[in-house]
MARLUMNU-554857 format. One line per field, with one value per residue: residue number from 1; y, x, z of N, C-alpha, C in turn. Coordinates in steps of 0.2 Angstrom, whole numbers, plus 5000, padded with zeros to 4 digits. Each point is the difference from the previous one (the first is absolute). Layout:
N
n = c(NUM,...)
n.y = c(Y,...)
n.x = c(X,...)
n.z = c(Z,...)
ca.y = c(Y,...)
ca.x = c(X,...)
ca.z = c(Z,...)
c.y = c(Y,...)
c.x = c(X,...)
c.z = c(Z,...)
***
This chain:
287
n = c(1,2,3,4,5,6,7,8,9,10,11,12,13,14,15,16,17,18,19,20,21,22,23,24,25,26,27,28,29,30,31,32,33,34,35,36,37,38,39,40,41,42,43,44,45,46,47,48,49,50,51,52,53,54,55,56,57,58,59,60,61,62,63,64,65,66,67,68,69,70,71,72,73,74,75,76,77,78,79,80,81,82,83,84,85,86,87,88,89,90,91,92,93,94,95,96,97,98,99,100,101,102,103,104,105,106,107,108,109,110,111,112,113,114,115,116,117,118,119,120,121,122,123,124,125,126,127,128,129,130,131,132,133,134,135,136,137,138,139,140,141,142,143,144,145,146,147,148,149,150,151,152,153,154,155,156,157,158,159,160,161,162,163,164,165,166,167,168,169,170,171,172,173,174,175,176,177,178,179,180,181,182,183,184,185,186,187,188,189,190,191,192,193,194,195,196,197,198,199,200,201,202,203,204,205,206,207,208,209,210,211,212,213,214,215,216,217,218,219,220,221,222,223,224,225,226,227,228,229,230,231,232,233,234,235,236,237,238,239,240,241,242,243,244,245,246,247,248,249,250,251,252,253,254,255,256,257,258,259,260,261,262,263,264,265,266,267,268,269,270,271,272,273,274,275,276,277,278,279,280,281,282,283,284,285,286,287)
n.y = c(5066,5008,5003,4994,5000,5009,4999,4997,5004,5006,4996,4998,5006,4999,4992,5001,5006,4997,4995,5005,5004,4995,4998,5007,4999,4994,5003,5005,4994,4995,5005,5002,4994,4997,5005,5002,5001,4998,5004,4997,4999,5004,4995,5005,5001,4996,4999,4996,5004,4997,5000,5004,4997,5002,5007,4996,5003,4999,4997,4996,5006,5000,4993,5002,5005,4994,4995,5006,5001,4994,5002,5008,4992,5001,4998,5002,5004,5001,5000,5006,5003,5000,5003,5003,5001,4999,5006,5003,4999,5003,5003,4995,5006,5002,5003,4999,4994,5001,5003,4993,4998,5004,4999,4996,5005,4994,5000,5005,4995,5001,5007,4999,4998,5003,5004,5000,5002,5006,5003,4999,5003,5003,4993,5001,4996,5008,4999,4997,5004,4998,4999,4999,4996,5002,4993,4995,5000,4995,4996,4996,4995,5005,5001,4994,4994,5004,5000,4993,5008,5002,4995,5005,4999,4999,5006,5002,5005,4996,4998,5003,5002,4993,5000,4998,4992,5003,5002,5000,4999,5006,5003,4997,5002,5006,4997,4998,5004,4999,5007,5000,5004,5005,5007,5005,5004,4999,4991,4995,4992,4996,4993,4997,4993,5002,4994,4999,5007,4998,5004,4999,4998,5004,4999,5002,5000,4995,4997,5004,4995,4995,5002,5001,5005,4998,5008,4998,5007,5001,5003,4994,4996,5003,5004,4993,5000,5010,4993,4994,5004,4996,5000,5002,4997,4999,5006,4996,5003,4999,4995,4999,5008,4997,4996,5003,5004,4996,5003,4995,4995,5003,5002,4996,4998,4997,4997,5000,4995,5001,4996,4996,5004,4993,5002,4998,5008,4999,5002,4991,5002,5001,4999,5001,5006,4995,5000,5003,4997,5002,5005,4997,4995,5005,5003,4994,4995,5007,5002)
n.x = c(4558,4997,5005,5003,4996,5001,5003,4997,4992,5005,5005,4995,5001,5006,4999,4994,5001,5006,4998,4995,5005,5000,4993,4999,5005,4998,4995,5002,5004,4994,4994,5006,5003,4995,4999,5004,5002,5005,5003,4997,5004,4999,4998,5001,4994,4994,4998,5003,5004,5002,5005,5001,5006,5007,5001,5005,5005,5002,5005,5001,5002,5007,4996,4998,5004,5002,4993,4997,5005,5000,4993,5006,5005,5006,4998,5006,5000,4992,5002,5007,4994,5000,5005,5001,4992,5002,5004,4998,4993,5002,4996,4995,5003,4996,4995,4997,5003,5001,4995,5000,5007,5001,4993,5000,4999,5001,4994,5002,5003,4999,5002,4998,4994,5000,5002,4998,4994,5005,5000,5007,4999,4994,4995,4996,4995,5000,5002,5004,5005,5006,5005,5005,5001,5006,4999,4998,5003,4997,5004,5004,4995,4993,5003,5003,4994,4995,5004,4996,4995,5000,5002,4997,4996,4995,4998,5002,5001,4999,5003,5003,4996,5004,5004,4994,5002,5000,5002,4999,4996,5000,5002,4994,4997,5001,4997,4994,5000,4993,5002,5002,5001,5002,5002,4998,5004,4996,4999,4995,5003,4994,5005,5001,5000,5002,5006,4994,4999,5000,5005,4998,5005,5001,5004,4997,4995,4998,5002,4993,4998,5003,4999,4997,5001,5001,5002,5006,4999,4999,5004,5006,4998,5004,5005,5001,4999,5003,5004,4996,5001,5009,4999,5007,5001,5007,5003,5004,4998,4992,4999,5001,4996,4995,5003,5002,4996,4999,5003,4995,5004,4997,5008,4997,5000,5008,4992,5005,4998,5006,5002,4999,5006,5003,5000,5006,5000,4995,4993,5002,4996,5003,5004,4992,5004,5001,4994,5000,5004,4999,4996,4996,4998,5000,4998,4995,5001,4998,4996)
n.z = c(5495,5000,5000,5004,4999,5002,5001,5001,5000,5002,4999,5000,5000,5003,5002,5002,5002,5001,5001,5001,5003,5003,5004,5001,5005,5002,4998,5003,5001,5004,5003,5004,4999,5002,5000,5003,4993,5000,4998,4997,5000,4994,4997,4994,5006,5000,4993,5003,4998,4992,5005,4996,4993,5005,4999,4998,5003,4994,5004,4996,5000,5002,5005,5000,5004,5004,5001,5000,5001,5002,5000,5003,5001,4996,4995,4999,5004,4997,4994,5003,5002,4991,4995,5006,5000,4994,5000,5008,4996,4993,5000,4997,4997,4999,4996,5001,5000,4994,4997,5003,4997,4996,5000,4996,4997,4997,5007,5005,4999,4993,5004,5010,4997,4997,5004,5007,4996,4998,5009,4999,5007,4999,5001,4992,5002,5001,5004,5001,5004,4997,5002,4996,5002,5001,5006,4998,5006,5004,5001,5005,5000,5000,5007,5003,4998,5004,5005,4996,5000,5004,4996,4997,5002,5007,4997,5006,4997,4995,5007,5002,4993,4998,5003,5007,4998,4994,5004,5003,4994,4996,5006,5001,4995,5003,5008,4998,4997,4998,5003,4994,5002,4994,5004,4997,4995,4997,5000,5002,4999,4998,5000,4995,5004,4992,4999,4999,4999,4994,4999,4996,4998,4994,4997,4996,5005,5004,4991,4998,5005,4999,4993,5003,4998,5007,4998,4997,4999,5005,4999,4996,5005,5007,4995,5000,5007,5000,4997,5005,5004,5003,5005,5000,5003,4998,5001,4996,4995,4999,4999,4996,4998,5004,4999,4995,5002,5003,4994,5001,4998,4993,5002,4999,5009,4998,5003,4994,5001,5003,4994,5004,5002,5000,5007,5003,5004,4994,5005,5000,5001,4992,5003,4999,4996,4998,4996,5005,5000,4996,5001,5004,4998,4996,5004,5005,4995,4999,5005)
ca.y = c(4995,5000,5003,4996,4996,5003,5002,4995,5000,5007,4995,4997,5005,5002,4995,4999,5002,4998,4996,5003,5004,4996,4999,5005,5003,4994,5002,5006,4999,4995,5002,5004,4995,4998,5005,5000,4993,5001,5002,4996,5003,4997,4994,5003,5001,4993,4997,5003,5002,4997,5002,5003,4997,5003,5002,4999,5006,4998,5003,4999,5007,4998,4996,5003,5004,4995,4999,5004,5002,4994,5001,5004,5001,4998,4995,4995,5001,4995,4994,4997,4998,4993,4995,4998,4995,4995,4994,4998,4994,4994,4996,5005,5004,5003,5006,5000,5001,5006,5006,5001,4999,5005,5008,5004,4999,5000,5000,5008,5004,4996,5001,4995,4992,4999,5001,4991,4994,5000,5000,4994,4995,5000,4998,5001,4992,5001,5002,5002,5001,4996,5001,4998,4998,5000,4992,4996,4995,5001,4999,5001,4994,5003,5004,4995,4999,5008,5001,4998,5000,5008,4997,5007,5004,5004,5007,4998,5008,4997,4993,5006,4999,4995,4999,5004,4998,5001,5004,4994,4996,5000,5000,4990,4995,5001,4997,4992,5001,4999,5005,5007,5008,5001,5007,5003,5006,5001,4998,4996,4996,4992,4996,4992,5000,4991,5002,4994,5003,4999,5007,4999,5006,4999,4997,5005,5004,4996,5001,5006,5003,4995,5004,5007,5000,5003,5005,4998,5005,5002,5007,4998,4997,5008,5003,4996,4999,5003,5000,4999,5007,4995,5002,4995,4998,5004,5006,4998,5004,5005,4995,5001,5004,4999,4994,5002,5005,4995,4994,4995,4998,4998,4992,4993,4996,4997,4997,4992,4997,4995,4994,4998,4992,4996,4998,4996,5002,4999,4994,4998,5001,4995,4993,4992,5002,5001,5005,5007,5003,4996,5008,4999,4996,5002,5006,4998,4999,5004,5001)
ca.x = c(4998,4996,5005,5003,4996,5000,5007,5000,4995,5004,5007,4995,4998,5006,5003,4997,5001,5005,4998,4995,5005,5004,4996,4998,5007,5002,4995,5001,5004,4999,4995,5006,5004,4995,5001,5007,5000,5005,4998,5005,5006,5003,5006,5007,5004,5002,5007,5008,5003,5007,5006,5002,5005,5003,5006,5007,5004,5008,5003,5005,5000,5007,5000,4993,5007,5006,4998,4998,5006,5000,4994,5000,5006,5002,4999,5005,5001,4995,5004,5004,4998,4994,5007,5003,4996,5000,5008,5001,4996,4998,4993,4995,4992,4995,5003,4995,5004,5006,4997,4999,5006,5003,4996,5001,4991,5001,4996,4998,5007,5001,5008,5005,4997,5002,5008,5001,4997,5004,5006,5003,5002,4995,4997,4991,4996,4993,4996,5005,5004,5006,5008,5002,5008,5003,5000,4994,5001,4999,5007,5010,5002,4999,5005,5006,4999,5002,5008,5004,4998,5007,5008,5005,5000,4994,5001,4996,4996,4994,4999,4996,4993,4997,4995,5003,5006,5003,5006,5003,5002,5007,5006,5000,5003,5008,5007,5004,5005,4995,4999,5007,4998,5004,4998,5006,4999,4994,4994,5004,4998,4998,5003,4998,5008,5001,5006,5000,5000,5004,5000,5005,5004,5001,5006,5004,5000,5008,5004,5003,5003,5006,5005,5002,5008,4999,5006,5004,4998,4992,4999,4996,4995,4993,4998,4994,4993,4997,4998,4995,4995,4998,5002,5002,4999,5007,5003,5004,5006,5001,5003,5009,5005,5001,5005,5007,5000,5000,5006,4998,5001,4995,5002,4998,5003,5000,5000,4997,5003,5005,4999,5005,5004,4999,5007,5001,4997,4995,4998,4995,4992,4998,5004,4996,4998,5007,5001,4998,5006,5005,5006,5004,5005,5004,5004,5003,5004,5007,5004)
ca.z = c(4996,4993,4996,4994,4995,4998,4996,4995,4993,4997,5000,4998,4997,4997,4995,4994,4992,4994,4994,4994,4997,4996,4991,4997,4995,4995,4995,4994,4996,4995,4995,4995,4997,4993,4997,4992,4997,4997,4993,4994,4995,4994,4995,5001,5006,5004,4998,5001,4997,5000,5000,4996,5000,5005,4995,5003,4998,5001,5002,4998,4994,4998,4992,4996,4994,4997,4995,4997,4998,4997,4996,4997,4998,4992,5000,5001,5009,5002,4999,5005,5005,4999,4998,5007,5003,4998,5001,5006,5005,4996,5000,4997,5005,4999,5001,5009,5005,5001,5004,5007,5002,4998,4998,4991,4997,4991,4996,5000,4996,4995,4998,5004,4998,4992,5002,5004,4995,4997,5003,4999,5005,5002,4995,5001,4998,4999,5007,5003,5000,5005,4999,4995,5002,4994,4999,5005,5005,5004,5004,4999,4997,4993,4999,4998,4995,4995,5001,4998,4993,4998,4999,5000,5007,4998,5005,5005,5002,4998,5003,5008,5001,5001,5006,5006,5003,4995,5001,5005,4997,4996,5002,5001,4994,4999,5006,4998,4994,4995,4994,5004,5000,4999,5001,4997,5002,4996,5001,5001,4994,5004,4995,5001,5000,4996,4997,4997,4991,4995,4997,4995,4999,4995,4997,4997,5003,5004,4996,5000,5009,5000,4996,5005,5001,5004,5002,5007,5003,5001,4997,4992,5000,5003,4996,4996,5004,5000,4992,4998,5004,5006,5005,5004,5009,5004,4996,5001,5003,5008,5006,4997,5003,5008,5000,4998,5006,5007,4998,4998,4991,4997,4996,5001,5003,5000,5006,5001,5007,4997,5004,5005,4996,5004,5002,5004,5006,5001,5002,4994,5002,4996,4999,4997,4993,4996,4994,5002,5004,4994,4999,5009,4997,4996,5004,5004,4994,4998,5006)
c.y = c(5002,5004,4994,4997,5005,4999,4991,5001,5003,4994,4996,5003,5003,4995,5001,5007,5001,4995,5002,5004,4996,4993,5006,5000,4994,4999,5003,4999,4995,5005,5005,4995,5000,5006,5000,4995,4999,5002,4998,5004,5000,4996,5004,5003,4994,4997,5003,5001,4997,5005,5002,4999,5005,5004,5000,5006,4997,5007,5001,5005,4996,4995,5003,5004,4997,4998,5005,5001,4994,5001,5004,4999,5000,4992,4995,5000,4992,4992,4996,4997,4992,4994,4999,4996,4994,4995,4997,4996,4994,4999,5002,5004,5003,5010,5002,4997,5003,5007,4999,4998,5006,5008,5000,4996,4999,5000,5006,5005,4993,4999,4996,4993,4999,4999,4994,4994,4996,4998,4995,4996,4997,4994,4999,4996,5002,5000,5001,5003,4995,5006,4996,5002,5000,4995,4998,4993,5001,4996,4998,4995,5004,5007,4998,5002,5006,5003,4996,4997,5006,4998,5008,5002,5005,5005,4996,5006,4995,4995,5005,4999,4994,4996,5005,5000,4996,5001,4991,4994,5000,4998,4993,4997,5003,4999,4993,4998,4999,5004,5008,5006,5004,5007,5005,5008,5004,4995,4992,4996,4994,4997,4993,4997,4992,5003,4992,5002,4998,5006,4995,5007,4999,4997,5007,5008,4998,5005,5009,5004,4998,5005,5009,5002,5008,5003,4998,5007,5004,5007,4999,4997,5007,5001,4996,5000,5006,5003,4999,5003,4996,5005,4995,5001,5004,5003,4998,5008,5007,4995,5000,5007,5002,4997,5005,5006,4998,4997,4992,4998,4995,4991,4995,4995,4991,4992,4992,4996,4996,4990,4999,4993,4995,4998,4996,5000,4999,4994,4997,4995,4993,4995,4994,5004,5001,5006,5006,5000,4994,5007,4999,4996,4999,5006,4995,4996,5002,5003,4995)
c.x = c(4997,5005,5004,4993,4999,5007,5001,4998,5004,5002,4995,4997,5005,5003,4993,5001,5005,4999,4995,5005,5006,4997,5000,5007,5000,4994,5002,5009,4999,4997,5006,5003,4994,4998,5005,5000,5007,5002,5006,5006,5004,5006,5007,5002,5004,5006,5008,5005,5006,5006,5005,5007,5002,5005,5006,5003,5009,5002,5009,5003,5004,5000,4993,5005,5002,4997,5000,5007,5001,4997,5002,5007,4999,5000,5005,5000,4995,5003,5004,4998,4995,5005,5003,4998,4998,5005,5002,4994,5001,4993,4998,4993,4995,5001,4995,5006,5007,4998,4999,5005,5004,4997,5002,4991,5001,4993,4998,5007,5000,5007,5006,4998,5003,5008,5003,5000,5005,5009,5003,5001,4993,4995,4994,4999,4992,4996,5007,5007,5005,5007,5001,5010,5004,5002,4995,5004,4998,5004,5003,5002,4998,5007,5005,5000,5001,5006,5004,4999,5005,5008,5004,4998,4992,5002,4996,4995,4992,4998,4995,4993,4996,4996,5003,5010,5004,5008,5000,5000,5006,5005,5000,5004,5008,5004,4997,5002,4997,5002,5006,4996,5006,5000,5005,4996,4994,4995,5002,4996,5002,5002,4997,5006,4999,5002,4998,4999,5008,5001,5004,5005,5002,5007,5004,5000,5006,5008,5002,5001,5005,5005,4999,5007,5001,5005,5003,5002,4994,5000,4995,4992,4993,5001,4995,4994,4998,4998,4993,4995,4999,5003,5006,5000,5006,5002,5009,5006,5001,5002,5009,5001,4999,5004,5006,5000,5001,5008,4998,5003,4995,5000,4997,5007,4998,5001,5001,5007,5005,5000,5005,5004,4999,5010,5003,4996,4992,4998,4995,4996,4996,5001,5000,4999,5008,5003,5002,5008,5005,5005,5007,5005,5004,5005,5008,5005,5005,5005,5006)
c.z = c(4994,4998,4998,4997,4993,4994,4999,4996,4996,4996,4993,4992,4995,4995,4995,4997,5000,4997,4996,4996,4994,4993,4996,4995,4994,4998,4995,4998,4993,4993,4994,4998,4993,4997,4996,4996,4996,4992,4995,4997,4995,4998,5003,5005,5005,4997,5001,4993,5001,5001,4995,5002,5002,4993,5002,4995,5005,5005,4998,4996,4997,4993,4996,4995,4995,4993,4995,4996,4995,4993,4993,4998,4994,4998,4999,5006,5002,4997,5002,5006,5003,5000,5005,5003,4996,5001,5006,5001,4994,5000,4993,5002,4996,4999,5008,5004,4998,5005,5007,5003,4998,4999,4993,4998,4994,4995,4998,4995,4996,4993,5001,4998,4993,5000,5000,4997,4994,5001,4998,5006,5003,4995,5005,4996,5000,5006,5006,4997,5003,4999,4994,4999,4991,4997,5003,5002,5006,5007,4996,4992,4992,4998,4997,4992,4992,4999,4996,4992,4997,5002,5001,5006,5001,5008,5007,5001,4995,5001,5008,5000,4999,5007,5005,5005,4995,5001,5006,4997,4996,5005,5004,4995,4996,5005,4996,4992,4996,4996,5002,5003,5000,5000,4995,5004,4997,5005,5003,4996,5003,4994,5003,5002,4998,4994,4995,4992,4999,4995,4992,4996,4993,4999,4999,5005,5005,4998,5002,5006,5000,4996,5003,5002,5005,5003,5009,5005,5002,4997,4994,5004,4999,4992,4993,5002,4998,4991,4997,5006,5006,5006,5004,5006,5002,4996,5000,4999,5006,5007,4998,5001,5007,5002,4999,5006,5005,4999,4999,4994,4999,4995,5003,5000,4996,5005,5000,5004,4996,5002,5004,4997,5004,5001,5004,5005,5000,5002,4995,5004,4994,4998,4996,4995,4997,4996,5004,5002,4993,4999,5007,4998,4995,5002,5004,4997,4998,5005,5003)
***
């Protein structure tokens, strides 16, 4: 009995000084928290710093090249290049968006601006550049019309840079006959097709085409053509002494067709024309 009363005191003894051991620990945390005191830190630290725009570095070598070859072409080279691009959008551009459509800098090259400025195909209104066509139409119906201010005929090669379907036009209006196209060996050439001019022709002119007195042998003809520095079309006596080699006679055949008399034996088919067989009946008369 007095040994458990004993080790209960022990038990007794031991919560309390854990608890005296545990005020003691949270004493002496409170007294270290209030001690420190937090220490201010300067504007420029606290304040965060703006993010500094990121450096982009193309990857692109190739067009970075390209431009650059562009930059150091000849200046015609830069021209042709502007003038292409003016003729395929039709637009009018700026010299900024030329450079950003083609790479030619006319601000930075004052050679290729002054150039341009002057070009015959190229027009500057003083802030843009356009195309400028050898005609100014712009469809079929101003096409017509133009074609049928050139009665002799206008090249199709100065008609190309008018518009972009120029050429589909022409050949629209030559399947429905508005207008001929007619091709030689040099070029081809768009005619009007109205035959409503009236050519007057002089009197006397008529008189001395009319009194032309024109050799019934073509030998005489070739050698008058080659009198006045003409070239004729046939070499008639080298045709004549090919002819005579081959044995062919060069004499001209006499083809004309004999009449046919009217005889007993023909059949008369005309009957209801008297006159026609008055010879028949005078044959049959005498017989």
């Amino acid at each position: 009995m007095a040994l458990k009363e004993q080790l209960n005191k022990f038990n007794k003894q031991q919560e309390k000084c854990q608890s005296t051991l545990s005020s003691i620990a949270s004493s002496r945390e409170r007294s270290g928290t209030s001690s420190r005191q937090p220490v201010p830190l300067p504007a420029a630290i606290t304040q965060k710093k703006p993010d500094a725009a990121p450096v982009q570095f193309s990857k692109n070598t190739e067009q970075l090249q390209y431009i650059n070859s562009i930059k150091k072409s000849p200046v015609g080279a830069q021209i042709k290049r502007v003038i292409d691009l003016l003729f395929e959008t039709r637009l009018a551009l700026t010299p900024e968006q030329i450079k950003e459509r083609c790479h030619v800098d006319m601000h930075s090259n004052k050679a290729v601006f002054d150039s341009l400025s002057k070009n015959p195909k190229a027009h500057y209104d003083g802030r843009r550049f356009s195309y400028k066509a050898t005609h100014d139409v712009k469809d079929k119906s101003q096409l017509r019309s133009l074609v049928y201010k050139y009665l002799d005929g206008i090249a199709v090669v100065d008609l190309k840079d008018a518009y972009p379907n120029v050429m589909e036009d022409l050949k629209a209006l030559s399947e429905s006959k508005d207008i001929f196209l007619i091709s030689n060996s040099q070029e081809d050439i768009a005619y009007p097709n109205d035959f409503k001019c009236e050519i007057a022709v002089d009197d006397e002119f008529k008189s001395l085409f009319r009194d032309i007195d024109i050799p019934n042998d073509m030998l005489d003809v070739e050698k008058e053509l080659l009198k006045i520095g003409l070239k004729p079309a046939t070499n008639t006596a080298e045709r004549r002494a090919a002819a005579q080699i081959h044995g062919i006679s060069n004499k001209s055949k006499d083809k004309k067709k004999k009449k046919q008399e009217i005889s007993k034996r023909t059949k008369l088919t005309n009957a209801h024309l008297p006159e026609l067989f008055k010879s028949l009946n005078a044959s049959s008369s005498r017989n």
